[in-house]
C-alpha positions as CSV (number, residue, x, y, z in Angstrom):
1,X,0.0,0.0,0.0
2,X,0.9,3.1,-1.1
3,X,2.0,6.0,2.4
4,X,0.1,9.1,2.2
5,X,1.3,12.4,0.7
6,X,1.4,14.9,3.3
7,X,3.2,17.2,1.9
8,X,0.6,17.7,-1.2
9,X,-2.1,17.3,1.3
10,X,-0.6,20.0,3.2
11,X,-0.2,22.4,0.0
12,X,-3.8,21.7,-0.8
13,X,-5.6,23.3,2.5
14,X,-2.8,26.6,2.3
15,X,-4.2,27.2,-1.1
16,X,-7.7,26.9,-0.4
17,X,-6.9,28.7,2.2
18,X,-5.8,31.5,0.7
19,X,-8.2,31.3,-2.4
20,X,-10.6,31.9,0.7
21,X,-9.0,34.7,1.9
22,X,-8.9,36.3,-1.6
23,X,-12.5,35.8,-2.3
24,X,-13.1,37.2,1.4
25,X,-11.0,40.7,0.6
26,X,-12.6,40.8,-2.7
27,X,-16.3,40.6,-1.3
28,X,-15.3,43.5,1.5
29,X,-13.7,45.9,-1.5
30,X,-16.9,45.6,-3.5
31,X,-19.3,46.0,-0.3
32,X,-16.9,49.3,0.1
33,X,-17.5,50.3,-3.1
34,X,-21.0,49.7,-3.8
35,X,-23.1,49.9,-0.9
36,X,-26.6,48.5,-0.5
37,X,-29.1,47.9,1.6
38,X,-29.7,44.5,2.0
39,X,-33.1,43.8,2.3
40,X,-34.1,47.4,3.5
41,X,-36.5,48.8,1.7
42,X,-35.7,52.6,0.6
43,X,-39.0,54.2,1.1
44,X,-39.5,52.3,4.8
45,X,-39.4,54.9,7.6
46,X,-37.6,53.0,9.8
47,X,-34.7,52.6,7.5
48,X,-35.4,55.4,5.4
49,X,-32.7,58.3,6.5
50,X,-34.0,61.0,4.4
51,X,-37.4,60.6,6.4
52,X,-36.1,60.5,9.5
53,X,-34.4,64.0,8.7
54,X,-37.9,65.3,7.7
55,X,-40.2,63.8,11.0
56,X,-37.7,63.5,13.3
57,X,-39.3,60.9,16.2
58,X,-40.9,62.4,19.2
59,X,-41.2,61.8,22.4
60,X,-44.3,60.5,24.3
61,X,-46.0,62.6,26.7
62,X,-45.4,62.0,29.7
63,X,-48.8,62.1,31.9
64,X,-48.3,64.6,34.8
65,X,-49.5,64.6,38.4
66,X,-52.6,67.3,37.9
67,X,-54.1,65.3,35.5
């Protein structure tokens, strides 16, 4: 029977290794450049920044002791 390789078996996992950690640097420069929402709808007013600017939240009112 034929003894194992180790040495290719070992070259095998550092390159898919680092094919993994190319792919993972390439996804994170195009997030960077083109950012999106993910899932968020643009007119939602929760999400929604440019709404938020308009109606900013406000606070609830508080009930008071004379009434």
């Amino acid at each position: 029977m034929a003894t194992p390789n180790y040495g290719y078996e070992k070259r095998q996992k550092e390159l898919a290794k680092k094919k993994k950690k190319e792919d993972k640097l390439r996804e994170k420069a195009n997030r960077k450049l083109s950012p999106s929402s993910d899932g968020l709808a643009p007119g939602d007013p929760e999400t929604d920044v440019a709404s938020l600017e308009r109606d900013p939240p406000t606070a609830p009112e508080l009930p008071t002791k004379n009434g």
